[in-house]
N, C-alpha and C positions, 0 to 999 in steps of 0.2 A: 262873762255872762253869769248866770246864775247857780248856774251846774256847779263848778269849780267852788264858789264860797259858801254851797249847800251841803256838799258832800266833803268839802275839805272839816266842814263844822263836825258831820257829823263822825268820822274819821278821827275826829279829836277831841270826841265827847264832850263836845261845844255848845250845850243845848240851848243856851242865851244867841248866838250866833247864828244856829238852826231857827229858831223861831221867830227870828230877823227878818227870815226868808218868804214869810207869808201873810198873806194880806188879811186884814181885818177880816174880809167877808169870804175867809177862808172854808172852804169843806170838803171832805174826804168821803167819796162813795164808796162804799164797802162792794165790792163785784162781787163778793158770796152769801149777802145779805140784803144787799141795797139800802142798807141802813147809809145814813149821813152825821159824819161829828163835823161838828165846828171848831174853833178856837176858845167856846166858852164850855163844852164839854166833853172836851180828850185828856185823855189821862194822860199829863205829860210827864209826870213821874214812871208809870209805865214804858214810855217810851223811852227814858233815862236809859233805864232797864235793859231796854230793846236794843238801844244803840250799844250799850259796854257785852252784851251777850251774845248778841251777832255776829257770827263771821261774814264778809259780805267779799266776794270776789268775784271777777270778771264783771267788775261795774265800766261801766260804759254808756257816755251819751249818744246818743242813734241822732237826734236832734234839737237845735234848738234856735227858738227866733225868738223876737219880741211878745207872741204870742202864746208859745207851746213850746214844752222839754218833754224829751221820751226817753227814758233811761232803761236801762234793763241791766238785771246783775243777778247772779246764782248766791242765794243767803241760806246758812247753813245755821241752823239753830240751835241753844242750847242742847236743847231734846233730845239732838241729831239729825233732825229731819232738816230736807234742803229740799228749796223754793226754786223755778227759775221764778223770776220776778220780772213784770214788764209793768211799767208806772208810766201814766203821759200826768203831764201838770198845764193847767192852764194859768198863764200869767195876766193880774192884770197889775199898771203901774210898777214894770217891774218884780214883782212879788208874785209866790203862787196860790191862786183865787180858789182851786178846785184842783184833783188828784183823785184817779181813779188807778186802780191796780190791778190786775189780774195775775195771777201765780198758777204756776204746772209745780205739783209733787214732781220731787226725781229721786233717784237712788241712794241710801243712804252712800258715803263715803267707804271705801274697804279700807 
């Protein structure tokens, strides 16, 4: 499914193969903003970024069907600051249409 060659991309600073993974009428709601990007205005160099700076562990698919993926994984950031991370995607044709995420602060690492 889609997990495996989304997360293997980004695993392997694959970002032509990450952006493989999402549909034209792609957009990400921000859950602490409500803002919405698309595919015509994400900073995908920023995300370059994101992907080589990030420690990303106990990633894990909760679920997924033709419809919907729900992943969740503890990302730990340059800064030090660590995320739990809970992300669903909606899939359409395949591909992810829409991606909302919610994140809990946690402790930094001792």
């Amino acid at each position: 499914m889609l997990y495996e060659k989304m997360f293997n991309a980004w695993d392997s600073l694959d970002v032509e193969t990450f952006l493989s993974c999402f549909h034209e009428e792609y957009e990400f709601i921000w859950h602490s903003s409500g803002k919405v990007t698309n595919l015509q205005n994400t900073d995908w160099d920023r995300l370059a970024a994101l992907m080589s700076a990030s420690d990303i562990e106990n990633r894990r698919c909760i679920y997924e069907n033709n419809n919907i993926m729900i992943v969740h994984s503890i990302a730990t950031y340059e800064n030090g600051s660590r995320d739990a991370v809970m992300a669903v995607y909606l899939k359409k044709d395949g591909l992810v249409v829409r991606q909302e995420t919610g994140a809990t602060p946690l402790a930094a690492k001792a």
